[in-house]
C-alpha positions in Angstrom: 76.8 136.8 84.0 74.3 134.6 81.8 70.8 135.8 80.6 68.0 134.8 82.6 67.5 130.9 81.0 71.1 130.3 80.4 73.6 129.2 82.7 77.5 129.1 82.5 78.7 125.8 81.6 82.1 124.0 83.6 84.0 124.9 80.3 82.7 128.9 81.0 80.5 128.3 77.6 77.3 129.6 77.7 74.6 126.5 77.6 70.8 127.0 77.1 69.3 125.5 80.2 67.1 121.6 79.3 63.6 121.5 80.3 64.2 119.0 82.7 66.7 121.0 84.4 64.0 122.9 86.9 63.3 119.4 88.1 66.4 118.5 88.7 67.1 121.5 90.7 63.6 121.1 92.7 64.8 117.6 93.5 68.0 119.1 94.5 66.2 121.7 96.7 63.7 118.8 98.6 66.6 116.8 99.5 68.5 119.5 101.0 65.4 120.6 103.2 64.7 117.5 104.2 68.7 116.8 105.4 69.3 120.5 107.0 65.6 120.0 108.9 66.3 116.4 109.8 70.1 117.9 111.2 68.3 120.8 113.0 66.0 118.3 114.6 69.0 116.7 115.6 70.9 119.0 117.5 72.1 121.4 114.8 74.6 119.0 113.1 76.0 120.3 109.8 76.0 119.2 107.0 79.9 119.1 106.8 79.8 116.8 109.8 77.0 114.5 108.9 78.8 113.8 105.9 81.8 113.1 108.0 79.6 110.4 109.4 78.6 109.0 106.8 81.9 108.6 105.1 83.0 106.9 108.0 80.0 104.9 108.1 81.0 103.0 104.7 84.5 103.5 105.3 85.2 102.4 108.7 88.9 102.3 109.4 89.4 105.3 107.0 92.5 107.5 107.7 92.4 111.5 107.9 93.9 111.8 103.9 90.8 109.4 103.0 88.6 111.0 105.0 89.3 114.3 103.4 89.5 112.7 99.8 85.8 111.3 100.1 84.9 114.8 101.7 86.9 117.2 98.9 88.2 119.0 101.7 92.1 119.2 103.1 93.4 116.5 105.8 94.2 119.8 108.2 90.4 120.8 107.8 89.5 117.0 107.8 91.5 117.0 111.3 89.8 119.9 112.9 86.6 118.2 111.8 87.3 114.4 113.3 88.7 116.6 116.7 84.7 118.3 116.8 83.4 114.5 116.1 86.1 113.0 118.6 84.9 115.6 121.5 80.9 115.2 120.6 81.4 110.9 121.3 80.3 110.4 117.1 84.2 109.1 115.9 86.8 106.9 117.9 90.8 106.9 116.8 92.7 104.3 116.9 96.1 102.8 115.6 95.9 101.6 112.7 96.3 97.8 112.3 99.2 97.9 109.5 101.2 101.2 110.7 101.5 102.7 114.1 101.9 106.4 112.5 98.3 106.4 111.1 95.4 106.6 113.1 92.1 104.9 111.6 88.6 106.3 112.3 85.7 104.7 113.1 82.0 105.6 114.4 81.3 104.9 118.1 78.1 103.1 118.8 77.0 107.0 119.7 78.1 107.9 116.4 76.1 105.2 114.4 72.7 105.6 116.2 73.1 109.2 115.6 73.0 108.3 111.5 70.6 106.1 112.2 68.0 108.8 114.0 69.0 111.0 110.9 67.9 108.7 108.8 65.1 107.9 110.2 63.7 111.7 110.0 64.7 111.8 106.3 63.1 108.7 105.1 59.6 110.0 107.3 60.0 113.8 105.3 60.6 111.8 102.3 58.4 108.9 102.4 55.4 112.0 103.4 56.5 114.1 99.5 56.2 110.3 98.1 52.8 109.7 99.1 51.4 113.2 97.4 52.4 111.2 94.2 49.6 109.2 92.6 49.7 105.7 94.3 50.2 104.4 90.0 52.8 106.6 89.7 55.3 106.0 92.9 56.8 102.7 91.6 57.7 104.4 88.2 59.2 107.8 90.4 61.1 105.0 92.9 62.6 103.3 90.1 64.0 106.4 88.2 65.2 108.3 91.6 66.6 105.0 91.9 68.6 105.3 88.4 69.8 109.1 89.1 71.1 107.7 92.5 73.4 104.8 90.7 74.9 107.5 88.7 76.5 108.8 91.9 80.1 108.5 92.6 79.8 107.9 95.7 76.7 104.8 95.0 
């Protein structure tokens, strides 16, 4: 285990921790609140299944082994998952277009104003921890949240 102030690194080093490394973990801490609350409000989604939505939400047409590739998770546990979103109304199967032994996934209508509502709540939660920045300030925090974002794989 690493001293208080250090953390184990991927390559199991040792790394001192950067100063801007408590920020980064508040940040990482708000937006998880703010997307477990907003699923709560919703029904008690998880997040496993939200992000099941929203996979499918810029992948429309996605198979179960693409589904599980964007997810990190197995096609069998991708499977069980789609089954829960299948029964719940969220996700529709259907052949797909170039093979009859594939099925493609898409979000019903249900499905997509579901992601909608959810992202609705967030932006409100979010928008509200914006506002408690000075008003000269918010463009400059935008902008760099902004940056962080487009570092994402998945941007």
């Amino acid at each position: 285990m690493a001293a208080p102030g250090w953390r184990v690194g991927d390559a199991g080093g040792v790394m001192r921790r950067r100063s801007s490394d408590e920020a980064l973990l508040a940040l990482a801490r708000l937006v998880m609140d703010v997307s477990v609350r907003a699923a709560a409000d919703l029904g008690g989604l998880s997040p496993v299944q939200l992000r099941a939505l929203t996979v499918l939400r810029s992948s429309s047409g996605a198979n179960l082994a693409a589904l599980a590739e964007a997810m990190g998770v197995t096609v069998s546990t991708a499977s069980r998952l789609v089954d829960r979103l299948v029964a719940a109304g969220w996700v529709q199967r259907e052949p797909a277009a170039h093979t009859r032994r594939e099925v493609s996934l898409r979000l019903t209508d249900d499905g997509a104003a579901l992601l909608g509502r959810y992202d609705e709540q967030r932006l409100v939660a979010l928008r509200t921890c914006l506002d408690q920045v000075p008003p000269e300030r918010r463009d400059a925090v935008v902008d760099a949240l902004g940056q962080l974002a487009a570092t994402s794989p998945d941007s």
